[in-house]
C-alpha positions in Angstrom: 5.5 1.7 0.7 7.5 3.7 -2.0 10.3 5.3 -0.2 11.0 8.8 -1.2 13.7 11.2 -1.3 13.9 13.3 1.9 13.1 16.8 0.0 9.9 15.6 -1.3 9.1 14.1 2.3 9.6 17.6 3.5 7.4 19.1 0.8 4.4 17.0 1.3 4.8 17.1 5.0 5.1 21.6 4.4 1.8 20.7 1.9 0.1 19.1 4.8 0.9 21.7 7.5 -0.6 24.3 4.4 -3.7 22.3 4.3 -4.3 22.2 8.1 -3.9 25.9 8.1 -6.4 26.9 5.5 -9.0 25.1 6.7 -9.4 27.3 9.6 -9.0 30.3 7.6 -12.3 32.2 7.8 -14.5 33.6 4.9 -14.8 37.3 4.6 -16.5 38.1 1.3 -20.5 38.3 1.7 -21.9 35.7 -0.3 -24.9 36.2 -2.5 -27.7 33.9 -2.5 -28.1 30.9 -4.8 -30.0 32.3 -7.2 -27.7 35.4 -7.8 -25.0 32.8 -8.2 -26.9 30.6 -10.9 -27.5 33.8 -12.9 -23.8 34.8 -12.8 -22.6 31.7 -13.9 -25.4 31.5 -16.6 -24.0 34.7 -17.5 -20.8 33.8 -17.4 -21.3 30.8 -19.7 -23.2 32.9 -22.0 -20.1 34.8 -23.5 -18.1 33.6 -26.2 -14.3 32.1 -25.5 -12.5 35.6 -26.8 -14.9 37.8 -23.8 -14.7 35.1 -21.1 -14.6 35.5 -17.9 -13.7 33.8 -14.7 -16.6 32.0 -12.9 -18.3 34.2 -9.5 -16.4 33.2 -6.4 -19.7 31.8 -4.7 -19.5 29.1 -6.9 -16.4 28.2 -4.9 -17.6 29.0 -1.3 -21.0 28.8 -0.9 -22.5 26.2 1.0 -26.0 26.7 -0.8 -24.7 27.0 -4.1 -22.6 23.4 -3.2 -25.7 21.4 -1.9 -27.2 22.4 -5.2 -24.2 20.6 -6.7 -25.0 17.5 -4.2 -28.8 17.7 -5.3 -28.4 18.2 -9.2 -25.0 17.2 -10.4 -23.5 14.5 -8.2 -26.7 12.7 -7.3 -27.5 12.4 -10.7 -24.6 11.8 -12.6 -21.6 8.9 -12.5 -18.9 9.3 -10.1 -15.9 7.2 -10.3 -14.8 5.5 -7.0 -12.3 2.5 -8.4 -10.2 1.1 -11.1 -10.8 -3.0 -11.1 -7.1 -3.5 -10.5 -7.7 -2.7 -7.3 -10.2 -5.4 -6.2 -8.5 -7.9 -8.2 -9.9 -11.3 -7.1 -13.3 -12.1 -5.7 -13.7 -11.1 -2.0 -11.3 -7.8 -2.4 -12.6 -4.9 -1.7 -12.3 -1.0 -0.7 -13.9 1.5 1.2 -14.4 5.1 0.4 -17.2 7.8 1.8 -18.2 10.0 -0.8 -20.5 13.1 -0.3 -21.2 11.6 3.3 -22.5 7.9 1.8 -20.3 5.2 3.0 -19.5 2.6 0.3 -18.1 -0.2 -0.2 -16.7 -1.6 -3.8 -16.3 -5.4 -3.4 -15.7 -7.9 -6.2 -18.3 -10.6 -5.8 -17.8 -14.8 -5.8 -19.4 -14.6 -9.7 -16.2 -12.2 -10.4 -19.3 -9.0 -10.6 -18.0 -5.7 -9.3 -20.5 -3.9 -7.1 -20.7 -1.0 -5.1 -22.9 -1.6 -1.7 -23.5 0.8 1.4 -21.7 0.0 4.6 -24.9 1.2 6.9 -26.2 -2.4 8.2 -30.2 -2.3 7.9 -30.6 -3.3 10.8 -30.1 0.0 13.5 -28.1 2.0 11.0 -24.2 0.9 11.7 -21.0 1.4 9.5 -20.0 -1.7 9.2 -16.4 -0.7 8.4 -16.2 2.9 9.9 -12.6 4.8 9.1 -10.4 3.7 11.3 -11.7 0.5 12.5 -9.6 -2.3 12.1 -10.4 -5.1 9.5 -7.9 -7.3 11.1 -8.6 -9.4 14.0 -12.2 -8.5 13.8 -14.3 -10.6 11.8 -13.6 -12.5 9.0 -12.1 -9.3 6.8 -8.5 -9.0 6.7 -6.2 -5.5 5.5 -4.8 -5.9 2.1 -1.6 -4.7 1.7 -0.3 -1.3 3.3 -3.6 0.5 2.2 -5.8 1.1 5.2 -9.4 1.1 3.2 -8.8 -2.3 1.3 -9.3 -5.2 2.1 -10.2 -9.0 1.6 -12.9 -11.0 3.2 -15.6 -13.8 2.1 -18.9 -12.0 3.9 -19.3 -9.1 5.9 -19.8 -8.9 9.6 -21.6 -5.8 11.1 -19.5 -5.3 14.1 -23.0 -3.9 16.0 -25.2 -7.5 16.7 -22.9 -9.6 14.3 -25.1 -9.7 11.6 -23.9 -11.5 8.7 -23.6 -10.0 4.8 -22.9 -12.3 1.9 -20.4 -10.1 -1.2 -23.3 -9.2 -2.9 -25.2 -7.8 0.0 -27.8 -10.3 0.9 -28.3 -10.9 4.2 -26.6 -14.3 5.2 -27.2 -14.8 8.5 -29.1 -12.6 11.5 -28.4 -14.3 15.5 -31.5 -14.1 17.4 -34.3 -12.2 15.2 -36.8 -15.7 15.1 -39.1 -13.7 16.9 -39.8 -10.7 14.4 -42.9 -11.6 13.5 -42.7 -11.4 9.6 -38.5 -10.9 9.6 -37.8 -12.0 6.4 -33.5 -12.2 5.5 -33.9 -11.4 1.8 -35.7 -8.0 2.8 -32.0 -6.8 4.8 -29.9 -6.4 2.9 -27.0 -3.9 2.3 -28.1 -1.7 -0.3 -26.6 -2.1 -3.5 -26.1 1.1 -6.1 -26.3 1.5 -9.8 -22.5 0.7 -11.4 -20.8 0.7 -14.3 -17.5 0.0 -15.3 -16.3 1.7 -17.9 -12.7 0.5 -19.7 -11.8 -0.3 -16.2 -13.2 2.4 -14.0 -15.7 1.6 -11.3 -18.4 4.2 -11.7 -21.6 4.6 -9.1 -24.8 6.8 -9.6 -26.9 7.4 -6.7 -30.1 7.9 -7.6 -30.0 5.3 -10.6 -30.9 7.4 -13.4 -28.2 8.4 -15.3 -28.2 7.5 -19.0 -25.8 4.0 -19.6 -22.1 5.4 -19.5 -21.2 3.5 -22.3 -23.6 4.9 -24.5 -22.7 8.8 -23.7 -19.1 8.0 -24.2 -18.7 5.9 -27.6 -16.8 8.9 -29.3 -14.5 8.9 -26.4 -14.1 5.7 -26.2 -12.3 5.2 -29.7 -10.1 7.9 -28.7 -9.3 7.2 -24.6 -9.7 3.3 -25.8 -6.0 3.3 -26.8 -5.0 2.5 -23.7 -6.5 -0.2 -22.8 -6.9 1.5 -19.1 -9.2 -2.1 -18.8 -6.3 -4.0 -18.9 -3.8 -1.9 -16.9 -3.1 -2.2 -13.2 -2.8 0.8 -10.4 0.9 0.9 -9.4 0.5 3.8 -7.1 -2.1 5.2 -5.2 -1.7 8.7 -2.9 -4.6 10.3 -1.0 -4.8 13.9 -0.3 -6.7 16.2 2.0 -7.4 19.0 -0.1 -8.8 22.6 1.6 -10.0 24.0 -1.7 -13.8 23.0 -4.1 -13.6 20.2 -6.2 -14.1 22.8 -8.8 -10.6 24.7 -8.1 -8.7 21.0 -8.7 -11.0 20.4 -12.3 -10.0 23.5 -13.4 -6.4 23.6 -12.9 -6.3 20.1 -14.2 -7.7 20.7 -17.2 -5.8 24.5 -18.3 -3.0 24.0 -19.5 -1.9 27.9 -19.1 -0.6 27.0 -15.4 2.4 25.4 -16.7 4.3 28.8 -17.5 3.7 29.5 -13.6 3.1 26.6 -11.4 5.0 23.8 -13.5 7.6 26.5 -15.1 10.3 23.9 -14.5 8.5 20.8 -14.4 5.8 20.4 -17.1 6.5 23.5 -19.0 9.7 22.8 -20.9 8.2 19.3 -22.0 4.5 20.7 -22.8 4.9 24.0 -23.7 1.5 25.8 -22.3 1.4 28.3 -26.4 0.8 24.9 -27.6 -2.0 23.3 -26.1 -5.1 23.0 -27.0 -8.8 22.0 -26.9 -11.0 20.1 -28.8 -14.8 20.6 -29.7 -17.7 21.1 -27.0 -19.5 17.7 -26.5 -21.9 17.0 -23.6 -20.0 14.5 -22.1 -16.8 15.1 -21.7 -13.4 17.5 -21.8 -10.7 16.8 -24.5 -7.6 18.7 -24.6 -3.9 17.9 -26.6 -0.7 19.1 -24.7 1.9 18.5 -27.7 5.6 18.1 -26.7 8.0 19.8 -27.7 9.8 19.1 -30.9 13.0 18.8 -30.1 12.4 16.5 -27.5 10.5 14.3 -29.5 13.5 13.9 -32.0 15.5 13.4 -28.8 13.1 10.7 -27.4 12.5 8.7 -30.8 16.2 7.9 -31.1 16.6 7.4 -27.4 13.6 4.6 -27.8 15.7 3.6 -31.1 18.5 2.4 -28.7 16.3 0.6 -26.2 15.3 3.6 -23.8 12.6 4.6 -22.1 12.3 8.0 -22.8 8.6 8.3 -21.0 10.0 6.8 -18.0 8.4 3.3 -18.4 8.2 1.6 -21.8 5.7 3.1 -24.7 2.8 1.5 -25.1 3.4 0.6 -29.5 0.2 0.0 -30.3 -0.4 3.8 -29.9 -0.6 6.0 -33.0 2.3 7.7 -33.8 0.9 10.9 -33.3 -0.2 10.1 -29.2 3.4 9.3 -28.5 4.0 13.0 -29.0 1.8 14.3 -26.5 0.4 14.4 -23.2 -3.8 14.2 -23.3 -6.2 15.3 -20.8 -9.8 14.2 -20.5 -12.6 14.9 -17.9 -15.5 12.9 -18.3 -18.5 15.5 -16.4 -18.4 16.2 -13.7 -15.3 15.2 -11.9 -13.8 12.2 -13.5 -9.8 13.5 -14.4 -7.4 11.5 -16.4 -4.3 12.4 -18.2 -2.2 9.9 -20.6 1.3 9.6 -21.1 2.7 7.2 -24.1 3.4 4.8 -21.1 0.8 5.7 -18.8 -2.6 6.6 -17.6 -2.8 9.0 -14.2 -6.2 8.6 -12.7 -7.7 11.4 -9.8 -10.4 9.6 -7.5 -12.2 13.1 -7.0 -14.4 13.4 -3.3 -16.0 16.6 -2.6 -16.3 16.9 1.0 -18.1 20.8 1.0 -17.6 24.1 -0.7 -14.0 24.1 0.7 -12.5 20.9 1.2 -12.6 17.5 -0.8 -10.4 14.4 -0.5 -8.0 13.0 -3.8 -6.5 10.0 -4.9 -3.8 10.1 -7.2 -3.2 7.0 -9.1 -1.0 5.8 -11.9 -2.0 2.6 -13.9 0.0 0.7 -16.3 0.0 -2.3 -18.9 0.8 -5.2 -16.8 3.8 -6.1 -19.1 5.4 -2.4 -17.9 5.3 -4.3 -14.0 7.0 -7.5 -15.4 9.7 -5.4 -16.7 13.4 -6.2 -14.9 13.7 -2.4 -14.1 10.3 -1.9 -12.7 11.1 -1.0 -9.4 13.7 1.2 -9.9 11.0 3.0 -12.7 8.2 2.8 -10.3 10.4 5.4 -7.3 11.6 7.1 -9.7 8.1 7.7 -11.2 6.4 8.1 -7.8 8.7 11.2 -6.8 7.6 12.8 -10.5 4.0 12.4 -9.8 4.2 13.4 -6.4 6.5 16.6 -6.9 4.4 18.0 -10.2 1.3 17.2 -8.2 2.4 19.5 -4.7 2.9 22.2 -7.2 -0.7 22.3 -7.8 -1.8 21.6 -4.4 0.3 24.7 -3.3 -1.4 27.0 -6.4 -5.4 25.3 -5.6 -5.2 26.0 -2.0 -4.4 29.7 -2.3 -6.9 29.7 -5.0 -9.7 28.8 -2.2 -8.2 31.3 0.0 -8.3 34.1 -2.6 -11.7 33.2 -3.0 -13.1 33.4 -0.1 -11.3 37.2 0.7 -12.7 40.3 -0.1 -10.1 41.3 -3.1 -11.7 38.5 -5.1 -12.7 39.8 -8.6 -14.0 38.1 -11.6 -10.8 38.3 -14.1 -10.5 37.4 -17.9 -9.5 34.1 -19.3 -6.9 33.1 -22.2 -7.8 31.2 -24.8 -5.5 28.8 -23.1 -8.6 28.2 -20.3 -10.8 27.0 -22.6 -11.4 24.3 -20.6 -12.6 26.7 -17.3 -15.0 28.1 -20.1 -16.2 24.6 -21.0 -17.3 23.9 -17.0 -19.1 27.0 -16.8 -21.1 26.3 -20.0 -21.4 22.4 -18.1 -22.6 24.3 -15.1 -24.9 26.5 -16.6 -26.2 23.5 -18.7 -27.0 21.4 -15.5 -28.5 24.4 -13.9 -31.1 24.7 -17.1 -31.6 21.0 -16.7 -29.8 20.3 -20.0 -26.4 19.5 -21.0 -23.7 21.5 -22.8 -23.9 21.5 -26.8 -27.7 20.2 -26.6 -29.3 23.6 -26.6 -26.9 25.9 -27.2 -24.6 25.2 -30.5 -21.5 23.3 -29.4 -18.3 25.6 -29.5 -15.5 24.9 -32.3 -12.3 22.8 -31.6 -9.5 25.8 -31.4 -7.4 23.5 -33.9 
């Protein structure tokens, strides 16, 4: 466990009082019914970047308009639940509930990375429910400080002892020889669609979502820099948030915020004037957060004389011109990076209702960056950073949710630095047509 300094302890232990406090706050504006909300984001996404306005505050608080989201967006789309660093060798694995399905992501004997449900067919048991211990029960053992992962060569139901082999199938069943017609390879856990994309670990539900790959080849020559398939998770937070998963996507992906919320952290680096967004695809978010130019001359002859102006060493094959910014991407609907010359930050996103989801903040590296003599010393150092810029924005997305829910909520304007808040309500508007942004409406025009 990272230590940190005692100030930041305080703040995230002030950040978690916050969160306890809002989630018993109560809602007080009425809230129309879902199809009033559909036709005010539709109407919303309908005007052009320079009229824009902020998305209806239903779309932040209502319970119906949310299982709509369940039903038609995450159902049906890829969600990301892992980076394969993190289930390394075969019989590692984590656990994770998302939208109420319990899941576990287990690297199989034949190296294959799946993602199975924990409910045992047999009378419906979590194998693994939160909180129960992996070691000294069964055969699966904690891994490391993390609570959820683990390492184990089958899977024991904890119920009748049923038996699970790593890639679901039932292994072995005590007692069950007089079901007439019980047949093992009927039982087992069931397994979901997955991809892995450079590295991620996506899952669909329903298992038809167009091949990730394929929706993301212009992406991938630009994210593909990185090498994120190659790169290893170095730190891994989890948050309770009391805000939509809607609130975080946005403020990830505006830059604007940094003259407020990061005016003495991200601003002075990445001035918020300066950013900006590319094209409309169907796909996914791009957006450029240029540094400033004097540090730049500052950081090239610091790297000259063997520094590490970034905080860990620059990755060199990059193009000269992404070592001299900071680049955001969501991949629709919920999938968040941003990447550093040194880095890629990764945000495991887990809606958990219209006002509360759960996050994981991660930080992945080239493996070379953990072999470096200094490592450790980078790696606290680093931790505090990305744990102090990101209680900022827990602190600005939790009164977010609370002004939403109150009865002074209005529907403001937008900059043109919010393209990207634009962008989801075109997304949204898309999915609730059935279609996807910049396939029946023209795509809008990079702002650079």
């Amino acid at each position: 466990m990272i230590a940190l300094a005692e100030d930041t302890e305080a703040k995230v232990s002030a950040c978690e009082n916050a969160v306890g406090q809002s989630l018993t706050s109560q809602q007080s504006r009425p809230i129309r019914p879902l199809p009033e909300v559909m036709a005010a984001i539709e109407s919303c996404a309908s005007l052009p970047l320079e009229d824009a306005v902020t998305t209806p505050p239903e779309a932040y608080t209502s319970e119906e308009y949310y299982q709509w989201e369940v039903t038609n967006i995450f159902h049906r789309e890829w969600q990301c639940v892992a980076h394969v660093s993190q289930i390394p060798k075969p019989g590692d694995f984590l656990n994770l509930d998302l939208l109420g399905e319990p899941l576990i992501v287990v690297r199989g004997k034949d190296e294959s990375v799946r993602v199975l449900s924990r409910v045992c067919p047999h009378r419906g048991m979590d194998i693994m429910p939160p909180g129960f211990g992996h070691e000294g029960h069964g055969v699966a053992e904690s891994r490391g400080s993390e609570p959820n992962c683990g390492h184990t060569r089958l899977f024991l139901c904890p119920y009748h002892a049923w038996t699970f082999e790593l890639d679901g199938k039932l292994k072995a069943c005590p007692e069950m020889q007089q079901a007439r017609g019980f047949k093992r390879d009927d039982h087992g856990l069931m397994p979901f669609r997955t991809e892995i994309w450079r590295g991620f670990i996506f899952v669909n539900f329903d298992g038809q979502a167009a091949p990730l790959a394929e929706r993301l080849s212009e992406m991938n020559v630009d994210f593909g820099d990185w090498h994120s398939e190659d790169m290893q998770v170095i730190i891994e937070r989890e948050w309770d948030c009391p805000f939509n998963w809607k609130v975080l996507v946005e403020n990830f992906m505006e830059s604007y915020h940094h003259l407020g919320a990061h005016a003495k952290t991200l601003q002075p680096m990445m001035p918020a004037r300066d950013t900006w967004n590319e094209q409309e695809r169907d796909s996914y978010v791009r957006c450029h957060l240029p540094f400033k130019e004097a540090l730049v001359a500052e950081w090239e002859a610091m790297e000259k004389a063997g520094g590490n102006p970034f905080g860990f060493p620059t990755i060199q094959s990059l193009a000269d011109w992404k070592k001299k910014e900071s680049g955001l991407f969501l991949i629709y609907p919920n999938f968040l990076t941003f990447v550093l010359p040194d880095r890629v930050v990764w945000y495991r996103v887990q809606p958990m209702g219209p006002h509360r989801m759960k996050l994981l903040t991660t930080m992945l590296v080239p493996k070379s960056t953990t072999e470096h003599p200094e490592f450790p010393e980078m790696l606290t150092r680093e931790t505090k950073m990305l744990i102090d810029f990101h209680l900022e924005d827990m602190e600005m997305c939790t009164a977010i949710q609370r002004g939403m829910r109150s009865l002074g909520a209005q529907q403001g304007r937008l900059s043109h630095l919010e393209m990207s808040v634009w962008l989801m309500q075109r997304y949204l508007a898309a999915r609730g047509r059935g279609s996807w942004p910049a396939q029946d409406r023209p795509a809008a025009p990079a702002q650079r």
